[in-house]
C-alpha positions in Angstrom: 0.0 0.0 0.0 0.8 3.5 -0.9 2.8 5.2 1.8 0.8 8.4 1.3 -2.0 9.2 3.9 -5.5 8.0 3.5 -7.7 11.1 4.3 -11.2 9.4 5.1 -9.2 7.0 8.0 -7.3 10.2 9.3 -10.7 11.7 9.5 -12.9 9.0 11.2 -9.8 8.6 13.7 -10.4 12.4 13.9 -14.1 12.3 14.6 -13.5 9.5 17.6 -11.4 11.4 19.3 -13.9 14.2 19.6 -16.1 11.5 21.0 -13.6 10.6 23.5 -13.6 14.3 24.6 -16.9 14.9 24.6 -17.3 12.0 27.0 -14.4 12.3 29.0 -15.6 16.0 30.0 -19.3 14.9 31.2 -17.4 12.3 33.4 -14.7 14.8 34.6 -12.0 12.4 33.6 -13.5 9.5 36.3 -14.2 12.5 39.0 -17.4 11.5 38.7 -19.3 14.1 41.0 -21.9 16.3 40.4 -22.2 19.9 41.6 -24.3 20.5 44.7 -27.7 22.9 45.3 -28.6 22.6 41.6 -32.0 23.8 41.0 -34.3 21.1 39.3 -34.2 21.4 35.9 -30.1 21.3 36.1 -30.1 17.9 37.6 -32.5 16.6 34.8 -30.6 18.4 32.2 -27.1 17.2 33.8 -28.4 13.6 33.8 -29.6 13.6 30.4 -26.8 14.5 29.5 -24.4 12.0 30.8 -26.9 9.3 29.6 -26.8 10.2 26.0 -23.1 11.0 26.2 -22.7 6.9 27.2 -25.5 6.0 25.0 -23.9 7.5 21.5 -20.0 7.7 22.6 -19.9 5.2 25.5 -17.7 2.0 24.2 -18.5 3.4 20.4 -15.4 6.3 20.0 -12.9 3.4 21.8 -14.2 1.3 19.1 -13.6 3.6 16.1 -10.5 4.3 18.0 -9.1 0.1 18.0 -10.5 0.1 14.2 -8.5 2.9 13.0 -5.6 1.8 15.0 -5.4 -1.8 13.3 -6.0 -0.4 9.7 -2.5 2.4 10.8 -0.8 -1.1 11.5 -0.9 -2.5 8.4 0.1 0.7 7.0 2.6 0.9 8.4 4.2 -2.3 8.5 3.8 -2.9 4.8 5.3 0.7 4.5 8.5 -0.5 6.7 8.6 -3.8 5.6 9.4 -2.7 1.9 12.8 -1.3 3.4 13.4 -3.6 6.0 13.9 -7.1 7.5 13.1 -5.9 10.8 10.0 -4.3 10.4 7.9 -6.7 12.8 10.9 -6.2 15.8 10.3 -2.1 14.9 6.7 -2.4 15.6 7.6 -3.7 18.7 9.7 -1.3 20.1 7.0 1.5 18.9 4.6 -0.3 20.6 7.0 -0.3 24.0 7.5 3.4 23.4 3.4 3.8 22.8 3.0 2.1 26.4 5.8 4.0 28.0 3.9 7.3 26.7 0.7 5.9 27.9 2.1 5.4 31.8 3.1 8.9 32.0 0.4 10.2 30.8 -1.6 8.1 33.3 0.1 9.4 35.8 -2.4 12.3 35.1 -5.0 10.3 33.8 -5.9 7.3 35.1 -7.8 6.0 32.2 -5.4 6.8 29.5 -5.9 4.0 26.7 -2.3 4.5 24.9 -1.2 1.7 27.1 -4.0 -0.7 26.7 -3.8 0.1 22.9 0.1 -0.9 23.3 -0.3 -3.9 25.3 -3.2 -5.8 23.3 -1.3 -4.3 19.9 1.5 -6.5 20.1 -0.2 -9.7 19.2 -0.9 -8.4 15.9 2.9 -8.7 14.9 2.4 -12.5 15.4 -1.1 -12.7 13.9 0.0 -10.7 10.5 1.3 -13.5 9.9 -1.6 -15.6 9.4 -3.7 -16.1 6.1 -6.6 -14.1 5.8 -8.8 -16.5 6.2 -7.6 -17.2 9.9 -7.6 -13.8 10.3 -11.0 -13.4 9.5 -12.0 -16.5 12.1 -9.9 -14.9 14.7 -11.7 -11.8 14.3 -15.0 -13.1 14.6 -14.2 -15.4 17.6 -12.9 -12.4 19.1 -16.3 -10.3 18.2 -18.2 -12.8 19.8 -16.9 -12.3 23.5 -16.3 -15.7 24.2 -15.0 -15.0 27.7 -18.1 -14.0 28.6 -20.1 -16.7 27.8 -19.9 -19.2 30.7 -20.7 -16.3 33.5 -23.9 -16.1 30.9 -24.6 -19.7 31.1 -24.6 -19.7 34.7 -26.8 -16.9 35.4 -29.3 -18.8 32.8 -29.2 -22.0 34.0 -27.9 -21.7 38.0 -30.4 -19.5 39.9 -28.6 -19.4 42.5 -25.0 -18.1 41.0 -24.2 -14.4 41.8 -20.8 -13.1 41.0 -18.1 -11.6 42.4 -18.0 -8.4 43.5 -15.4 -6.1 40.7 -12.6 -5.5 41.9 -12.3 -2.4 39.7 -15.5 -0.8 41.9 -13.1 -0.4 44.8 -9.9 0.4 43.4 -11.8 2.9 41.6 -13.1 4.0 45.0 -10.0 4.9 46.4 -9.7 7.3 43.4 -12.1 9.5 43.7 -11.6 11.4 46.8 -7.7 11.8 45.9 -9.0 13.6 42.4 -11.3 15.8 44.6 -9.2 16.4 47.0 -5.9 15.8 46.2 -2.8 17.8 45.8 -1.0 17.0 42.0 1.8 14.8 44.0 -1.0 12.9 45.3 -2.5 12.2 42.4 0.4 11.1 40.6 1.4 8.8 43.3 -2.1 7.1 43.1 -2.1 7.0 39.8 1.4 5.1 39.4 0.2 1.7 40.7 -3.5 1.8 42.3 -4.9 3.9 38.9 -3.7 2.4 36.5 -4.9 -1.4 38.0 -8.3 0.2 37.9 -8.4 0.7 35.0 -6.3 -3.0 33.3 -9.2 -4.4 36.1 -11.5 -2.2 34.5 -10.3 -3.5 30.6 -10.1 -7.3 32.1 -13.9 -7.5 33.9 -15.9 -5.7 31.5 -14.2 -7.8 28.8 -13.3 -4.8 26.7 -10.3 -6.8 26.2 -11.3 -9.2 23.1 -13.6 -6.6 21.8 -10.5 -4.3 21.0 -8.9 -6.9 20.1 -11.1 -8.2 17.3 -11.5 -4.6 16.0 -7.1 -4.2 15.6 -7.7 -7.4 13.5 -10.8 -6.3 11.6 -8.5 -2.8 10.8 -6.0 -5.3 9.4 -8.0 -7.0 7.2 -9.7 -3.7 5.4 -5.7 -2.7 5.1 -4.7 -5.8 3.8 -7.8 -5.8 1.3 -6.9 -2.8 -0.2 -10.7 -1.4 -0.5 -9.4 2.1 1.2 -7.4 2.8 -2.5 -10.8 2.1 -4.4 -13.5 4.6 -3.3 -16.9 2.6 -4.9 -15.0 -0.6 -3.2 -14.8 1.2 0.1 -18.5 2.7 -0.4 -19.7 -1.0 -0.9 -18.1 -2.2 2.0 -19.1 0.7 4.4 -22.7 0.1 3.2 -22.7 -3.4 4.1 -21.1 -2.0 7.3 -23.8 0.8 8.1 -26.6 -2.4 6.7 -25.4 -4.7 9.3 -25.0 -2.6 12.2 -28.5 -1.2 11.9 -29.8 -4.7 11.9 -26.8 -5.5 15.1 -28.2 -2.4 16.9 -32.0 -3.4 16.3 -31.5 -6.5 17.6 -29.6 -5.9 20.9 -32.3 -3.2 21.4 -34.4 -5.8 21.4 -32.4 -8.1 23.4 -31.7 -5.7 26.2 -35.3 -5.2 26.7 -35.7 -8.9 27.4 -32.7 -9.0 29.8 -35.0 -6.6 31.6 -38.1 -9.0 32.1 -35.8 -11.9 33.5 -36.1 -10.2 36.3 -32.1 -10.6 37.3 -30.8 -8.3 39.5 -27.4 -6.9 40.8 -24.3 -8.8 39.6 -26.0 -11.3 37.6 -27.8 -8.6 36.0 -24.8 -7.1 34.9 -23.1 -10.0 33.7 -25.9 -10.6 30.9 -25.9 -6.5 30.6 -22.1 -7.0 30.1 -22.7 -9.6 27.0 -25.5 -7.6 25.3 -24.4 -3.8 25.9 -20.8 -5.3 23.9 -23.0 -6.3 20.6 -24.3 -3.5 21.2 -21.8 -0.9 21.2 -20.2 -2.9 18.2 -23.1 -2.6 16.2 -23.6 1.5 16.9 -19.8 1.5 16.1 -20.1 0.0 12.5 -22.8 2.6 12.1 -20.9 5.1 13.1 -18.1 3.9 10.6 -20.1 2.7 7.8 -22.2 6.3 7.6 -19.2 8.4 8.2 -17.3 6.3 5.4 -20.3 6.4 2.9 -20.3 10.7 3.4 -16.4 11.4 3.4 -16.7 9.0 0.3 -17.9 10.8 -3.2 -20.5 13.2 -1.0 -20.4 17.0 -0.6 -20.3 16.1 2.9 -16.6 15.3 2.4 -15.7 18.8 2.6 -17.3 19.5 6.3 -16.2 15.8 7.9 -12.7 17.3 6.6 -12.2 19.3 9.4 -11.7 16.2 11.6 -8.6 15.0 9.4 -6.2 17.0 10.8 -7.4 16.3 14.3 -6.8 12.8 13.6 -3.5 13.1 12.1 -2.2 14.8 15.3 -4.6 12.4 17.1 -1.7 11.6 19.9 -0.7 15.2 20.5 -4.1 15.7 21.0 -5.5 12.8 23.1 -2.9 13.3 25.4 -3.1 17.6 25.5 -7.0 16.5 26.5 -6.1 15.4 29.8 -3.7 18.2 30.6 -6.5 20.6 30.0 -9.5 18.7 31.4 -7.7 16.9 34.7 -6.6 20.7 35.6 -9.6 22.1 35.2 -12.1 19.5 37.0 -9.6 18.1 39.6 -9.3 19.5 43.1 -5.5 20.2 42.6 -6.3 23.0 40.0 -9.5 24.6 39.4 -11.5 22.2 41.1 -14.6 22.6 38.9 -16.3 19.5 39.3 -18.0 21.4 41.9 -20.0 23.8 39.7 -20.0 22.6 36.5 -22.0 19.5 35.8 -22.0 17.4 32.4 -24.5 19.7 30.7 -22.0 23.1 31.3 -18.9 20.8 31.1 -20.4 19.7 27.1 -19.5 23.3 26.8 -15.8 23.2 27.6 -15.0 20.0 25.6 -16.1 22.1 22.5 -14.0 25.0 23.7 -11.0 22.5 23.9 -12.0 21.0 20.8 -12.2 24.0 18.8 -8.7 25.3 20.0 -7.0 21.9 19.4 -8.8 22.4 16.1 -7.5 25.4 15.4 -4.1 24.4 16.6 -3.9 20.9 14.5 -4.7 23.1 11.0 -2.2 25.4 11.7 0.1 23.1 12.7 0.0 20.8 9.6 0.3 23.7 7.3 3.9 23.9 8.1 5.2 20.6 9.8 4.8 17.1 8.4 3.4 15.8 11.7 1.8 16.7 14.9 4.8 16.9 17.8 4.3 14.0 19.4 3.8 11.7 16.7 7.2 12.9 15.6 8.9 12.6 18.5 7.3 9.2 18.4 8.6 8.2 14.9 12.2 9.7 16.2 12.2 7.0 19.1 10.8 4.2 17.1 13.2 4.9 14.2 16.5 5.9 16.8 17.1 9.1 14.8 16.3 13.0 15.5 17.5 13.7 11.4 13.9 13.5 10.2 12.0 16.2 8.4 9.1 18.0 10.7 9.0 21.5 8.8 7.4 21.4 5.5 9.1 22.5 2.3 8.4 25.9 1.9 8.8 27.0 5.3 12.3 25.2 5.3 
């Protein structure tokens, strides 16, 4: 494949990562608190809210996010792997360096993802490897959640099964008041060990784990199948995409009501939840990608989903600039703000921070080659500093 870039997948990385935003800022960046003595109509405008904030970004932007990353793997190993012998050994090492980034940056944000993204990344080097065929069997395996299907069959058949208590729930609750109240050494300090098991606990109990998985391997296969260099290919396929999650998301609509008249409660509610909110978000994801796809692709919508191209090419710089906005802004160490501004107000700041990292990402790329930390990133990977960043004309 064509080392140049591949607008439409710069673009629906682009548009995830304003999802991730958006949601991270109703949440507070997990300080979830809402602001006290808010009149009525706040508290039912702050809660609607945070529910459609879950409902249309909740385990849908992640997705888009694991998609886009496996389709930037194949592009780039089959870019490195024309001038090398050691591409898959590289990939490695920028995978280390990606998880490295991550723990720093959760040392200010507990939930960071780069790590996660890192850690369940590296068995694509091995699985490249395999035909597509196997590929395609190992993606739907993984799609399936087949970890979560015994604690289902339990709950079906054992009436009197319950499970065990998360044990990201109370490592999660020794995070809160240290966010609230904290100083920034405290939070750090938390954050070094008992943050970041809350959220691998987090990643390991609500089986997000072979969910991300399965979509780094479905990214591979649309790489490997070439249908992003042939637009009525790629409209075909994001139709079929946009066809099939509409029926996915009908279906676990459907599914979730009757979870609701088993009359299951508590834990064993949760683990059939678990199971059906996972299809689920999978389905609202390929609609999401499918109908984003189908207008970047030969629509005069192409020209206003542009904008989120450049925020996806810089889509590290930016993910991790975020969370050195937001965490300063809500936590009790700086501005402490989760105290008067609820999800409705704090919808409001995401867009301020998205319109400046906006503004900053176009300018940017109009005279460097690459957002700063994707170039300091390539530097590391590559063990050189001797690599272009200022564009041509500015040189």
């Amino acid at each position: 494949m064509s080392g140049k870039r591949i607008d439409v997948v710069d673009a629906l990385r682009g548009s995830a990562l304003f999802g991730i935003l958006l949601l991270h800022a109703v949440e507070h960046w997990d300080l979830i608190r809402m602001p006290e003595h808010r009149p009525g109509w706040q508290v039912m405008l702050d809660q609607q809210v945070l529910d459609a904030a879950y409902a249309i970004f909740g385990g849908k932007a992640y997705a888009i996010f694991a998609l886009v990353f496996g389709v930037s793997f194949f592009i780039t190993l089959d870019r490195w792997s024309r001038t090398s012998r050691n591409a898959s050994a590289r990939f490695v090492w920028r995978l280390v360096l990606l998880g490295g980034l991550g723990y720093l940056h959760g040392l200010l944000y507990g939930g960071d993802v780069l790590m996660v993204i890192a850690v369940l990344g590296l068995p694509l080097v091995l699985l490249n490897k395999l035909p597509t065929r196997a590929l395609l069997v190992v993606a739907v395996a993984l799609l399936l959640q087949l970890p979560e299907w015994p604690g289902v069959f339990q709950v079906l058949s054992d009436p009197s099964f319950t499970s065990a208590r998360p044990h990201h729930w109370d490592l999660y609750g020794q995070t809160d008041g240290v966010y609230a109240a904290g100083s920034f050494a405290e939070v750090v300090r938390l954050n070094a060990w008992t943050g970041q098991a809350a959220k691998w606990w987090w990643t390991i109990e609500t089986f997000r784990y072979p969910q991300m998985l399965g979509l780094f391997v479905c990214g591979l296969l649309i790489g490997r199948s070439g249908v992003l260099l042939d637009a009525p290919k790629l409209r075909q396929v994001a139709l079929r995409a946009l066809i099939a999650g509409i029926v996915g998301w009908g279906l676990t609509w459907f599914a979730q009501r009757g979870v609701q008249g088993l009359g299951l409660k508590d834990g064993r509610l949760m683990v059939i939840s678990n199971l059906v909110n996972a299809y689920g978000n999978l389905a609202q994801m390929a609609v999401w990608a499918g109908g984003f796809t189908l207008l970047y692709v030969g629509t005069r919508a192409a020209r206003a989903l542009g904008i989120f191209a450049p925020y996806g090419r810089m889509s590290l710089t930016c993910y991790v600039t975020q969370a050195a906005l937001g965490v300063p802004f809500f936590y009790g160490f700086g501005l402490a703000m989760f105290r008067s501004v609820g999800p409705f107000h704090a919808l409001f700041f995401a867009l301020g921070v998205f319109a400046l990292q906006l503004a900053f990402a176009h300018w940017w790329l109009r005279r460097y080659t690459q957002g700063p930390l994707e170039w300091l990133w390539r530097a590391a990977t590559l063990g050189t500093l001797q690599l272009p960043l200022l564009r041509e004309r500015f040189c």
